[in-house]
CHARMM internal coordinates of N, CA and C (Angstrom, degrees):
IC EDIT
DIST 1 N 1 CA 1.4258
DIST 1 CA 1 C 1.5320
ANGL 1 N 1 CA 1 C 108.33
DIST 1 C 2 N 1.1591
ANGL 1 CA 1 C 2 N 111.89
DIHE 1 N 1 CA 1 C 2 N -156.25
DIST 2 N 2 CA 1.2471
ANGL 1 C 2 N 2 CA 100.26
DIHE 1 CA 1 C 2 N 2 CA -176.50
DIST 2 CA 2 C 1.5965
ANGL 2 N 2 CA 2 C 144.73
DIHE 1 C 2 N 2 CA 2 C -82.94
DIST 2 C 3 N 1.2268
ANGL 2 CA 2 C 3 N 114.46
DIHE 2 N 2 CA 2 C 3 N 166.59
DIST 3 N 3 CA 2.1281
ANGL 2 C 3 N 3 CA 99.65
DIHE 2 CA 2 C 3 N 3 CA -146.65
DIST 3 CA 3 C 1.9750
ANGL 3 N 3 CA 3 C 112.63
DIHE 2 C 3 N 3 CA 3 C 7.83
DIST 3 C 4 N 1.3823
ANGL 3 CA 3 C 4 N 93.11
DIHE 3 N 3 CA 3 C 4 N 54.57
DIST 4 N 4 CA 1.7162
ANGL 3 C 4 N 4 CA 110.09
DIHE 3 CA 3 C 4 N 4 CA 165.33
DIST 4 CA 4 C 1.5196
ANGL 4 N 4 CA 4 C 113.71
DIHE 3 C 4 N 4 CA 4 C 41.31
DIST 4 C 5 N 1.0211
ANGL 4 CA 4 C 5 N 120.12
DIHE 4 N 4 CA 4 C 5 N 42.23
DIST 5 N 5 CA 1.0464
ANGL 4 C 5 N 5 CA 141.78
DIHE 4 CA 4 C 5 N 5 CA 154.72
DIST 5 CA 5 C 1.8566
ANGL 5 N 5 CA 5 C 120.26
DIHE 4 C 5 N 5 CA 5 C -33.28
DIST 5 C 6 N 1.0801
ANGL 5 CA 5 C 6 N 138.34
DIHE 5 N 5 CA 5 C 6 N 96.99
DIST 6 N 6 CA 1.1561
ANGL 5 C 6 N 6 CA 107.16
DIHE 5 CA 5 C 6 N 6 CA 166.97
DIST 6 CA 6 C 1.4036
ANGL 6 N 6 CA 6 C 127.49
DIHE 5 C 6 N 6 CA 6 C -111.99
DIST 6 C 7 N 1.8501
ANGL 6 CA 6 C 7 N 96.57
DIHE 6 N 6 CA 6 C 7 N 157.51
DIST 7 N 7 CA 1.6151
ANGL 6 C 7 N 7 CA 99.67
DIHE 6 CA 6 C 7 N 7 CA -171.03
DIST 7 CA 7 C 1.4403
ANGL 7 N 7 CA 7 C 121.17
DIHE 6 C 7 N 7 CA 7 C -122.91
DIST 7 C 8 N 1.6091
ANGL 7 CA 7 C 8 N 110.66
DIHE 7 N 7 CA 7 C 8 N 134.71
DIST 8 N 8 CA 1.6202
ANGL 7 C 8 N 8 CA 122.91
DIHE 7 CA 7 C 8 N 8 CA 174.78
DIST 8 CA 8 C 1.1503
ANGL 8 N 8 CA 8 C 104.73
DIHE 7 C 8 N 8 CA 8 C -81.24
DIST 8 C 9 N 2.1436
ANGL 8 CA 8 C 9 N 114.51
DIHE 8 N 8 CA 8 C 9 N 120.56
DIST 9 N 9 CA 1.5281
ANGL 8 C 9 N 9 CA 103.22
DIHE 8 CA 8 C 9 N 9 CA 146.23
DIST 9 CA 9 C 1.5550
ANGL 9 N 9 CA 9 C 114.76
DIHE 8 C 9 N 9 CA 9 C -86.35
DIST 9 C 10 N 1.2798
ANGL 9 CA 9 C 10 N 112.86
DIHE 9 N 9 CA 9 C 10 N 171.55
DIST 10 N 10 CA 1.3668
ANGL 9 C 10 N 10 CA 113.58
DIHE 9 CA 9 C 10 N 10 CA 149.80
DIST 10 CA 10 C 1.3009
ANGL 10 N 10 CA 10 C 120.54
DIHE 9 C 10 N 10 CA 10 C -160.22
DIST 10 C 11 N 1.2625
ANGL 10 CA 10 C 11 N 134.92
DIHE 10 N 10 CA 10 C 11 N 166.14
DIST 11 N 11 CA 1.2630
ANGL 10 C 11 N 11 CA 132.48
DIHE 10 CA 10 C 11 N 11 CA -160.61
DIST 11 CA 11 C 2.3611
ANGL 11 N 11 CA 11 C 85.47
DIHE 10 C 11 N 11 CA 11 C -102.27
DIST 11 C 12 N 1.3490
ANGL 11 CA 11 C 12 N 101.43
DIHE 11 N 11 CA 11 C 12 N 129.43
DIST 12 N 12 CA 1.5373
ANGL 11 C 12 N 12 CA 119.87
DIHE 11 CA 11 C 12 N 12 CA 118.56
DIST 12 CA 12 C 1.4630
ANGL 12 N 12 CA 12 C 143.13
DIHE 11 C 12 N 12 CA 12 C 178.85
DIST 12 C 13 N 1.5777
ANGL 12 CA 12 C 13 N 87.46
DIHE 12 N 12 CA 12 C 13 N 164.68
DIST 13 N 13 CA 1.6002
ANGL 12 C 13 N 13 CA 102.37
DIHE 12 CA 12 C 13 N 13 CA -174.41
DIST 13 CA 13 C 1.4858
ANGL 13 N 13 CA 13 C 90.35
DIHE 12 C 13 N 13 CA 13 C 76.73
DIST 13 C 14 N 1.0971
ANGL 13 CA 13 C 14 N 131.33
DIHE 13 N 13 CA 13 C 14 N 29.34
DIST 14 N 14 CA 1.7743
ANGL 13 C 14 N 14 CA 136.69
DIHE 13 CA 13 C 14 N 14 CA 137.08
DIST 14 CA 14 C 1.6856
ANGL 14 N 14 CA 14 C 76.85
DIHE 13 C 14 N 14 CA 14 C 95.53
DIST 14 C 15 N 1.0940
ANGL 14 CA 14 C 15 N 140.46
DIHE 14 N 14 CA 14 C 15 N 52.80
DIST 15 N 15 CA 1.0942
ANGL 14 C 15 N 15 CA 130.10
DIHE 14 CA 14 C 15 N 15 CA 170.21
DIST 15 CA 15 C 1.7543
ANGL 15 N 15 CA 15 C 103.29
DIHE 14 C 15 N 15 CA 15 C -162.82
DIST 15 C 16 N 1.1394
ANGL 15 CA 15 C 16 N 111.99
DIHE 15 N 15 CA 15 C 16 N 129.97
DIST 16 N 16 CA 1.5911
ANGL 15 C 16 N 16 CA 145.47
DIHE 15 CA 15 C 16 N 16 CA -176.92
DIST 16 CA 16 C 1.3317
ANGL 16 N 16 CA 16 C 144.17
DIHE 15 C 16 N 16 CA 16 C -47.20
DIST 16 C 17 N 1.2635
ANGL 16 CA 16 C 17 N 126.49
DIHE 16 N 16 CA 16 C 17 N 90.47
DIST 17 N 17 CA 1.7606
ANGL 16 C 17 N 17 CA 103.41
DIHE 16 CA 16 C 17 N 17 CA -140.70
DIST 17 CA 17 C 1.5168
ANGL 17 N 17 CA 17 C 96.45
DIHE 16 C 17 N 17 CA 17 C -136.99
DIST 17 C 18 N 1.6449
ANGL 17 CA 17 C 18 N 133.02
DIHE 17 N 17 CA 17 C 18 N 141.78
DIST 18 N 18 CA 1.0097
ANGL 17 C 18 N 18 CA 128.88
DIHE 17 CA 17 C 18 N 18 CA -174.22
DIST 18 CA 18 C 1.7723
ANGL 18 N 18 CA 18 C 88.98
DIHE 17 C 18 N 18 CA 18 C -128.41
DIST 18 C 19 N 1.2876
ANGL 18 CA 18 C 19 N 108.00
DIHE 18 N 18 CA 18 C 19 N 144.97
DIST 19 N 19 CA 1.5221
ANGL 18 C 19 N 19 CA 115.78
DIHE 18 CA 18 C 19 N 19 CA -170.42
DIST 19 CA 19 C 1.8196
ANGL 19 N 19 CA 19 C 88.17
DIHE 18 C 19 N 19 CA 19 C -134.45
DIST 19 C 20 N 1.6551
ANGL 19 CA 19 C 20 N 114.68
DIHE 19 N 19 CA 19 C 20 N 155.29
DIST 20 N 20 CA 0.8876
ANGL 19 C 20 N 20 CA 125.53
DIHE 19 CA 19 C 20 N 20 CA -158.72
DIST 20 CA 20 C 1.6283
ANGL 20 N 20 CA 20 C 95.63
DIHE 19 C 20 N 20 CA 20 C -133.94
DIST 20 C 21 N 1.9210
ANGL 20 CA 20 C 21 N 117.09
DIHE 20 N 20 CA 20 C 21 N 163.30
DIST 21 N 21 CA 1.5126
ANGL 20 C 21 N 21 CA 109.77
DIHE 20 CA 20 C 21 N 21 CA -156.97
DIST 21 CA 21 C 1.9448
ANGL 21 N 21 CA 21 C 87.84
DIHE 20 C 21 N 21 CA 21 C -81.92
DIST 21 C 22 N 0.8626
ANGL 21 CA 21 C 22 N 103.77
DIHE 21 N 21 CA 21 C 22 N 34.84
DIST 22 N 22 CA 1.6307
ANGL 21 C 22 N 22 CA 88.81
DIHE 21 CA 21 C 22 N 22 CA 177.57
DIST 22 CA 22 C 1.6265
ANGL 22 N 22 CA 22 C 101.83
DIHE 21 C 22 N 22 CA 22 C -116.25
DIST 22 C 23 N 1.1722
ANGL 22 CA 22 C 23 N 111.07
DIHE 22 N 22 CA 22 C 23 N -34.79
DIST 23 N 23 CA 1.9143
ANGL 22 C 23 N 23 CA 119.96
DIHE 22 CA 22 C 23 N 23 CA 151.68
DIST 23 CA 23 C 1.8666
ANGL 23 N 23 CA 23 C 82.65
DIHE 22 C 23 N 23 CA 23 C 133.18
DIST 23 C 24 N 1.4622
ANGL 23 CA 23 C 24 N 131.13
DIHE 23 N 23 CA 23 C 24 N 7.79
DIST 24 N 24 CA 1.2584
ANGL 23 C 24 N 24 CA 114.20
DIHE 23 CA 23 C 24 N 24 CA -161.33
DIST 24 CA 24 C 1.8758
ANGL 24 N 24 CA 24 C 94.71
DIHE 23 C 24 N 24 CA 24 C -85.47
DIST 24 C 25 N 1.4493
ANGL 24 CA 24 C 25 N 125.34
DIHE 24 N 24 CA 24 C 25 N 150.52
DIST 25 N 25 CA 1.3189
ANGL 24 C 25 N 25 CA 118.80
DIHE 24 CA 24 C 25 N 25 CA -171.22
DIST 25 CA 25 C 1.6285
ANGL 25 N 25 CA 25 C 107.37
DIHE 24 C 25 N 25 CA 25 C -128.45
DIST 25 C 26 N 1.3925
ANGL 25 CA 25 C 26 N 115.66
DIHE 25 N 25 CA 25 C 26 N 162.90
DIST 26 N 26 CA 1.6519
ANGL 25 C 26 N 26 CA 102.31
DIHE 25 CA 25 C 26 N 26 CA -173.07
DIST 26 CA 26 C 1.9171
ANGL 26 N 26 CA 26 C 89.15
DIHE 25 C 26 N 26 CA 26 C -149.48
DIST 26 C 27 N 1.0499
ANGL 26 CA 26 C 27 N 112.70
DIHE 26 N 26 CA 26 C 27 N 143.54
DIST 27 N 27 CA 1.5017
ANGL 26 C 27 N 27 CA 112.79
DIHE 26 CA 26 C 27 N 27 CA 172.71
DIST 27 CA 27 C 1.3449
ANGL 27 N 27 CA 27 C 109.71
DIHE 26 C 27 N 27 CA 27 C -81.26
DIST 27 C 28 N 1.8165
ANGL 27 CA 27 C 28 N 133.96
DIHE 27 N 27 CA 27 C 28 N 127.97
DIST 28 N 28 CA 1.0443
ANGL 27 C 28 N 28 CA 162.05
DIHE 27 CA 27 C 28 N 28 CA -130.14
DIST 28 CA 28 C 1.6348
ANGL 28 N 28 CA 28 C 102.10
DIHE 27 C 28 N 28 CA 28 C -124.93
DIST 28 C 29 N 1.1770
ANGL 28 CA 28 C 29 N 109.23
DIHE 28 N 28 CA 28 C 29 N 103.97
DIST 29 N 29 CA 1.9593
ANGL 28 C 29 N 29 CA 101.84
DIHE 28 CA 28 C 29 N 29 CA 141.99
DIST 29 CA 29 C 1.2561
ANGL 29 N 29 CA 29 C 115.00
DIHE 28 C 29 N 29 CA 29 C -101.24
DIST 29 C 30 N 1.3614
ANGL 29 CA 29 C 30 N 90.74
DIHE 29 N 29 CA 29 C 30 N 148.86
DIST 30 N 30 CA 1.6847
ANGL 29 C 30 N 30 CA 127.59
DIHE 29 CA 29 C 30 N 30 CA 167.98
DIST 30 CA 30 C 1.1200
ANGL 30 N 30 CA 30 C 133.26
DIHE 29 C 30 N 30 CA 30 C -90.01
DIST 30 C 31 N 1.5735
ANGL 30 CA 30 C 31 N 140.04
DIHE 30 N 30 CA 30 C 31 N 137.86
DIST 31 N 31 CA 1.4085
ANGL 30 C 31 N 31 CA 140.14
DIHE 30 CA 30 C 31 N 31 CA -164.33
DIST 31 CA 31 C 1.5620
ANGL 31 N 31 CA 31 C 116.28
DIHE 30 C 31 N 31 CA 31 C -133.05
DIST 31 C 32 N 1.1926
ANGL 31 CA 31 C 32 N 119.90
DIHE 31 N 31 CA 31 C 32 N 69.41
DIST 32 N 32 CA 1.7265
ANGL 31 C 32 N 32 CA 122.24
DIHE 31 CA 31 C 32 N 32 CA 173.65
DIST 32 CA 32 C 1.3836
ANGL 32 N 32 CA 32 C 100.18
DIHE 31 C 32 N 32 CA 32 C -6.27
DIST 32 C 33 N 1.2625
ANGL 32 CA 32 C 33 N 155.80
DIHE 32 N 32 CA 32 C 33 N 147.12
DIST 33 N 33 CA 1.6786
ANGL 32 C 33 N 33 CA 130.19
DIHE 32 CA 32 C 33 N 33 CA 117.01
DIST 33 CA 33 C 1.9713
ANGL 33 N 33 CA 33 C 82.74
DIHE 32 C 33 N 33 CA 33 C -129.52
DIST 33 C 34 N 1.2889
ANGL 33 CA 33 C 34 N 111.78
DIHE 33 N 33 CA 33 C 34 N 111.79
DIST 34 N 34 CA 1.4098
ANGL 33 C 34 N 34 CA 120.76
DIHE 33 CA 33 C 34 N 34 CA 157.77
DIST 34 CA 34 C 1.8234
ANGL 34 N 34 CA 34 C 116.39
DIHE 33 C 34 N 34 CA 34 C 39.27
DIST 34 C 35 N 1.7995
ANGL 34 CA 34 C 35 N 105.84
DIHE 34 N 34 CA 34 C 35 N -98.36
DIST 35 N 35 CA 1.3034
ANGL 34 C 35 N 35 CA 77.84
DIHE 34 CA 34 C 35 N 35 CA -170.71
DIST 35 CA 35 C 1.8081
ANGL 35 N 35 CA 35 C 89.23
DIHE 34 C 35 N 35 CA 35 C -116.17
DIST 35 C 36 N 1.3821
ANGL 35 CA 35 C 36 N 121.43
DIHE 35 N 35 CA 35 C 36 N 48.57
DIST 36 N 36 CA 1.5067
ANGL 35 C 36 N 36 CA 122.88
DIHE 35 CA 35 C 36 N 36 CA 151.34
DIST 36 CA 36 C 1.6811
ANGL 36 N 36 CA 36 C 106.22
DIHE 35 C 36 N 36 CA 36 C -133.46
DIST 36 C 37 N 1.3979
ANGL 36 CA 36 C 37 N 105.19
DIHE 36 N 36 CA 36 C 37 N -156.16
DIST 37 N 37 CA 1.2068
ANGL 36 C 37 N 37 CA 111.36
DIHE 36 CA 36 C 37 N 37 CA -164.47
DIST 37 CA 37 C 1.3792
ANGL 37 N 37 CA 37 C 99.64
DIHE 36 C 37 N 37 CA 37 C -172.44
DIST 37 C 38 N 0.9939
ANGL 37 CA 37 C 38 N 131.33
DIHE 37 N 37 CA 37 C 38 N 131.69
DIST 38 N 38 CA 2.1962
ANGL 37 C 38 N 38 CA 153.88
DIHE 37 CA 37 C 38 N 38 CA -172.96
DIST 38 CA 38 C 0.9966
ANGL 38 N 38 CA 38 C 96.42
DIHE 37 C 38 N 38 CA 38 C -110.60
DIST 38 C 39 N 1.6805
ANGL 38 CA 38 C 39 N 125.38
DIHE 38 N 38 CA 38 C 39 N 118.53
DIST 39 N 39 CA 1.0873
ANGL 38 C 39 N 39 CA 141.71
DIHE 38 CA 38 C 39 N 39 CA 139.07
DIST 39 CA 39 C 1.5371
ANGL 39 N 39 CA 39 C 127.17
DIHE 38 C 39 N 39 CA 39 C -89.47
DIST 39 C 40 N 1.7052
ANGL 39 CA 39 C 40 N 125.53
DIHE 39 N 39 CA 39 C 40 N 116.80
DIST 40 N 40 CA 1.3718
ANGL 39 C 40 N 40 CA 115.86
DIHE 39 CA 39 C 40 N 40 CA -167.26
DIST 40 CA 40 C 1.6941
ANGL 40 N 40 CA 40 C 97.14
DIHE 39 C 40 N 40 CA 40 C -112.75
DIST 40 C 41 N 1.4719
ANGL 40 CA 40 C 41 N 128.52
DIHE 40 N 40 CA 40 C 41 N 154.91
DIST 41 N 41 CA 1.2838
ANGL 40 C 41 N 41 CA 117.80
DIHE 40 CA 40 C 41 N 41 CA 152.71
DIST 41 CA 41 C 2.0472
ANGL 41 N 41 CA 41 C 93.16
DIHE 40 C 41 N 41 CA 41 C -168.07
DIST 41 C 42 N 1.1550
ANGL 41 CA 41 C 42 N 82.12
DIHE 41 N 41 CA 41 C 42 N 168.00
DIST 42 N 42 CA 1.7375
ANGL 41 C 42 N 42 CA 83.65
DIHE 41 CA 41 C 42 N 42 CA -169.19
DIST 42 CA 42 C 1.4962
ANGL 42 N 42 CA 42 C 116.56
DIHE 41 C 42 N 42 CA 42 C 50.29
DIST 42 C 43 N 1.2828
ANGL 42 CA 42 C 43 N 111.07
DIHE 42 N 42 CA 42 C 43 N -136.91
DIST 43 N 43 CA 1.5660
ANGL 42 C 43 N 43 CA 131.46
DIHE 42 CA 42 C 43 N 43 CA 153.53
DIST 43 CA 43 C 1.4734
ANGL 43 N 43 CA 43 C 125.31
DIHE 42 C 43 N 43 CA 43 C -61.80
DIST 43 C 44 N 1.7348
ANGL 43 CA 43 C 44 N 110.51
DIHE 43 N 43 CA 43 C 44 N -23.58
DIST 44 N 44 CA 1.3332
ANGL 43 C 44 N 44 CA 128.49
DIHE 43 CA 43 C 44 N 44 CA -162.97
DIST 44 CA 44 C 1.2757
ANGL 44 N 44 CA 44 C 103.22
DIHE 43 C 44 N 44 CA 44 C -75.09
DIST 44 C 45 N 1.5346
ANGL 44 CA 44 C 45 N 120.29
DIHE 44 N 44 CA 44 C 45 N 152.94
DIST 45 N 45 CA 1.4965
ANGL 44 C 45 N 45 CA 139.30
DIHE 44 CA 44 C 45 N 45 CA 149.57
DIST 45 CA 45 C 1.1651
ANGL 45 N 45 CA 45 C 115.86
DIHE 44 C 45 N 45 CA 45 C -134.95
DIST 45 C 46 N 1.8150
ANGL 45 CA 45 C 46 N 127.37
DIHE 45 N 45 CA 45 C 46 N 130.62
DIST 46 N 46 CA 1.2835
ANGL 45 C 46 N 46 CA 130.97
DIHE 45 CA 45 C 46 N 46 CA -174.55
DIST 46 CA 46 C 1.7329
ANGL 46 N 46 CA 46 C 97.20
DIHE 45 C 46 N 46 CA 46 C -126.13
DIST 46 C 47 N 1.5461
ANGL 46 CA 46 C 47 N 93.18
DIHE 46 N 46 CA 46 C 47 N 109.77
DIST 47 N 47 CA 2.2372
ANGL 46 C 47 N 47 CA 79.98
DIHE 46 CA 46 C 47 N 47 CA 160.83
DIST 47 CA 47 C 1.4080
ANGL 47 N 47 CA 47 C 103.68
DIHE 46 C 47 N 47 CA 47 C -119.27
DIST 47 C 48 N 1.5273
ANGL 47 CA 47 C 48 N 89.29
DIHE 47 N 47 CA 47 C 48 N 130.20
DIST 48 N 48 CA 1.5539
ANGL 47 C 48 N 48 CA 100.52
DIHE 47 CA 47 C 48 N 48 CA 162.43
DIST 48 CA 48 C 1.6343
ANGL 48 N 48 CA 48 C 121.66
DIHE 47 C 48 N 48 CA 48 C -109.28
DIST 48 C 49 N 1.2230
ANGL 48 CA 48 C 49 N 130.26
DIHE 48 N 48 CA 48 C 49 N 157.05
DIST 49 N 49 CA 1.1039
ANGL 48 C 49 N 49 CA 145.78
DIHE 48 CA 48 C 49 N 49 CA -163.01
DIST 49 CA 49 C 1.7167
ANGL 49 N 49 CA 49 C 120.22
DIHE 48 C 49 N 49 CA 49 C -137.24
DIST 49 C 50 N 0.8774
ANGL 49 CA 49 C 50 N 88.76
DIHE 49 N 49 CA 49 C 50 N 99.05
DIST 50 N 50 CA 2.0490
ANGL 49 C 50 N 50 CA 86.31
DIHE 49 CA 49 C 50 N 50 CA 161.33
DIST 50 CA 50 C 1.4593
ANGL 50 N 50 CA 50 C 103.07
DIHE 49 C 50 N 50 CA 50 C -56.53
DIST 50 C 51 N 1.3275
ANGL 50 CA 50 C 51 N 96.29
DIHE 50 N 50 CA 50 C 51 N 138.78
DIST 51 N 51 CA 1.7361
ANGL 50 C 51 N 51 CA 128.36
DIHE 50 CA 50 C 51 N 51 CA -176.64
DIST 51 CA 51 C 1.3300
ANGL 51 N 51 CA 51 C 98.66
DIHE 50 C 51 N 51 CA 51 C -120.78
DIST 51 C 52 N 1.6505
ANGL 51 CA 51 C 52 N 109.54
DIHE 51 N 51 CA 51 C 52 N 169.84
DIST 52 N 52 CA 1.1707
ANGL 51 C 52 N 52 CA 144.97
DIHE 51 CA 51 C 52 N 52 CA 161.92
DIST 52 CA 52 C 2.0193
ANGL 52 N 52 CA 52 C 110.87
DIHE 51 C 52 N 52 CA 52 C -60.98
DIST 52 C 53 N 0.9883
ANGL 52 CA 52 C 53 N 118.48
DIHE 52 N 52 CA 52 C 53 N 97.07
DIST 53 N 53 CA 1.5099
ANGL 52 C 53 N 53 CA 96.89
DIHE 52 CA 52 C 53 N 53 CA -174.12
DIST 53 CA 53 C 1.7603
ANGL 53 N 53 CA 53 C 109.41
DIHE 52 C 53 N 53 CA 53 C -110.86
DIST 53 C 54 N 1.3582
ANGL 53 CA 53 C 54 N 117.99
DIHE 53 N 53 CA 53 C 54 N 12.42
DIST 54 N 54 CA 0.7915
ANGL 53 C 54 N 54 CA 119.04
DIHE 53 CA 53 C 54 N 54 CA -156.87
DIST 54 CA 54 C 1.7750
ANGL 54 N 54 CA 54 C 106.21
DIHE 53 C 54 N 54 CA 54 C -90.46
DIST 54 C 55 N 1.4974
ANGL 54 CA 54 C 55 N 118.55
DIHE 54 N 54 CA 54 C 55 N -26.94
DIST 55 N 55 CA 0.8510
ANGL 54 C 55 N 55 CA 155.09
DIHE 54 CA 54 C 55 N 55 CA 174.97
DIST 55 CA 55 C 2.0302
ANGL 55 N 55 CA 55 C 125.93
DIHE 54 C 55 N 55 CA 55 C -104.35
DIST 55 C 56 N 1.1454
ANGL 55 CA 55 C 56 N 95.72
DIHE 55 N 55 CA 55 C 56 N -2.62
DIST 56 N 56 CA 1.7160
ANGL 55 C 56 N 56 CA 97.66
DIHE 55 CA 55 C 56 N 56 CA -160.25
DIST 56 CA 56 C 1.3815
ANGL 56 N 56 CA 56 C 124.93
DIHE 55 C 56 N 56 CA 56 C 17.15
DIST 56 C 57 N 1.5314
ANGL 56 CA 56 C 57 N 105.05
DIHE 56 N 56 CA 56 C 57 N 48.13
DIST 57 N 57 CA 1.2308
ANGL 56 C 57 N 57 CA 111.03
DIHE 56 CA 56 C 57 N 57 CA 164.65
DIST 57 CA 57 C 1.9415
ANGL 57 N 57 CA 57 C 111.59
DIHE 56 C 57 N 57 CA 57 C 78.34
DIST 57 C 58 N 1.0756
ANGL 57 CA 57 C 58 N 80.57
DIHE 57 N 57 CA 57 C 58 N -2.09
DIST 58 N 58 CA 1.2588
ANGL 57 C 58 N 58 CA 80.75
DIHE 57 CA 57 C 58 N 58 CA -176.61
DIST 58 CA 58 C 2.0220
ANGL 58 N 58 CA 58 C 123.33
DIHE 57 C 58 N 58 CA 58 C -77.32
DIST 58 C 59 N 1.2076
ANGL 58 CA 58 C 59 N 134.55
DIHE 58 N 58 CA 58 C 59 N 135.20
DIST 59 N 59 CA 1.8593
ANGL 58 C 59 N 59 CA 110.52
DIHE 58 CA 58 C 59 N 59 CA 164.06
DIST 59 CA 59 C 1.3095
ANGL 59 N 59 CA 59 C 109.02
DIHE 58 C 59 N 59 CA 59 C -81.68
DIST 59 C 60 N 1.6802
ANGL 59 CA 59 C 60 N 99.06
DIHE 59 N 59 CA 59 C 60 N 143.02
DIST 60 N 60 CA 1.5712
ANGL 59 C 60 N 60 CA 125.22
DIHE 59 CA 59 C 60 N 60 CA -174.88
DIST 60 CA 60 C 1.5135
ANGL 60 N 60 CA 60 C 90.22
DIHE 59 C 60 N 60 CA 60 C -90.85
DIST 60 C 61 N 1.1244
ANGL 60 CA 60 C 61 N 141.97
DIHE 60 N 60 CA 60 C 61 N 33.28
DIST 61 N 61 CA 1.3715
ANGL 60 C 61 N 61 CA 131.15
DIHE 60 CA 60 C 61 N 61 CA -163.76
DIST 61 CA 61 C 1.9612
ANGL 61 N 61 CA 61 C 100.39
DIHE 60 C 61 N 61 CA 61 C -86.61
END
COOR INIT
IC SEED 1 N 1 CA 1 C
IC BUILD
């Protein structure tokens, strides 16, 4: 993400929390969509997606 930042979620008290390497933390929603998932908090948006890994995307042609 941005200038590579990295971020911890974690679950508590059934509620969602992404913490950042600076230690500052923001409570996180989540978005089912099939085979990804939307993470929103602050300003931020993260989508991740299940891929093909069997292949890395690559053609066997």
């Amino acid at each position: 993400m941005r200038n590579r930042t990295r971020y911890l979620f974690r679950q508590d008290r059934g509620r969602l929390w992404i913490r950042d390497d600076s230690g500052r933390s923001w409570p996180a929603d989540r978005d089912d969509r099939g085979r990804g998932v939307v993470f929103r908090w602050a300003d931020m948006v993260l989508e991740a997606r299940a891929g093909n890994t069997r292949d890395n995307g690559r053609n066997n042609d």
